[in-house]
N, C-alpha and C positions, 0 to 999 in steps of 0.2 A: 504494500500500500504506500503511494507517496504522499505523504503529507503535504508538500509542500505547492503542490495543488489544489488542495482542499482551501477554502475559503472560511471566515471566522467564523460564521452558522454551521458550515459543517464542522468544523473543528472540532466546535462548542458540542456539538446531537453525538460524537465520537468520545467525546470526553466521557458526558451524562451516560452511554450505554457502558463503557467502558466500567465506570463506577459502579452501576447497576451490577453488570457482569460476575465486577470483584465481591459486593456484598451477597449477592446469589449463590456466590461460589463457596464463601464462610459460612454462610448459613448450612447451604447445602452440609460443608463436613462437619460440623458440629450437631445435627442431628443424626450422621451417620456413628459420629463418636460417641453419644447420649446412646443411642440403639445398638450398640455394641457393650458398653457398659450396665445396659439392663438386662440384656442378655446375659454375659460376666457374672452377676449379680444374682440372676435367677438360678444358673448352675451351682452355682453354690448354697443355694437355698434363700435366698435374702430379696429381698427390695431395695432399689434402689434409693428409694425413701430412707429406708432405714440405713443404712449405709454412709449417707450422708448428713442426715441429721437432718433432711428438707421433709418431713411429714408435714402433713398440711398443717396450716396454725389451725388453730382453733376458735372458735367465733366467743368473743363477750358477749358476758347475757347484758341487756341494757339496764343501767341504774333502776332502781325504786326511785319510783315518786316521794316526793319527802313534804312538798307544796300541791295545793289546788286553787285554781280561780274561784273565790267564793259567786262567783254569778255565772261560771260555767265550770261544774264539776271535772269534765269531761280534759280540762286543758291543767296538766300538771307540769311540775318543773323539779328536777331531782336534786336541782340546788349546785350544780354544775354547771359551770359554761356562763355566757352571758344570761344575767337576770331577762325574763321573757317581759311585756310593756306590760299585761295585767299587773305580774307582782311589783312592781314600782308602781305603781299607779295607787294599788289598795296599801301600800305602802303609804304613800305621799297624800293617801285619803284618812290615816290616825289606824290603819290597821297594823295587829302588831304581826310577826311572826309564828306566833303560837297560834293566832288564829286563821294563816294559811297553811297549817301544819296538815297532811293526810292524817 
């Protein structure tokens, strides 16, 4: 191929496949090395989860409610994270905390 023929749009579209090519080409062996290694893995009896200490995490349970909207049960706040605009609000109306308490 002579490049020196090639014009700066083509250059440019030779470069971009070119790139493309090379990350296809890493991906490509790196799942062929993953599927070699689980195989590996399997012969020997094992997971590759286990093996590597990649088990899936495991999901949190979501906080307890610790607040509720006194004018809408339905909307709690477990006392984390930014204050929600009910609780400041029944706040800034003489409510105390005990009495948004679940």
């Amino acid at each position: 191929m002579d490049l020196d023929n090639l014009s700066l749009k083509e250059l440019k579209e030779l470069q971009s496949k070119v790139a493309k090519a090379i990350a296809n080409f890493e991906d490509r062996r790196k799942r062929e090395a993953l599927t070699a290694l689980e195989e590996k893995a399997r012969e020997l009896g094992f997971s590759f989860a286990e093996l590597t200490g990649l088990a899936p995490a495991r999901k949190r349970a979501s906080p307890a409610a610790k607040y509720a909207n006194p004018a809408n049960p339905s909307e709690t706040w477990s006392g984390r994270g930014r204050k929600p605009r009910w609780f400041s609000d029944a706040m800034a109306a003489g409510k105390s905390v005990e009495e948004l308490s679940v």
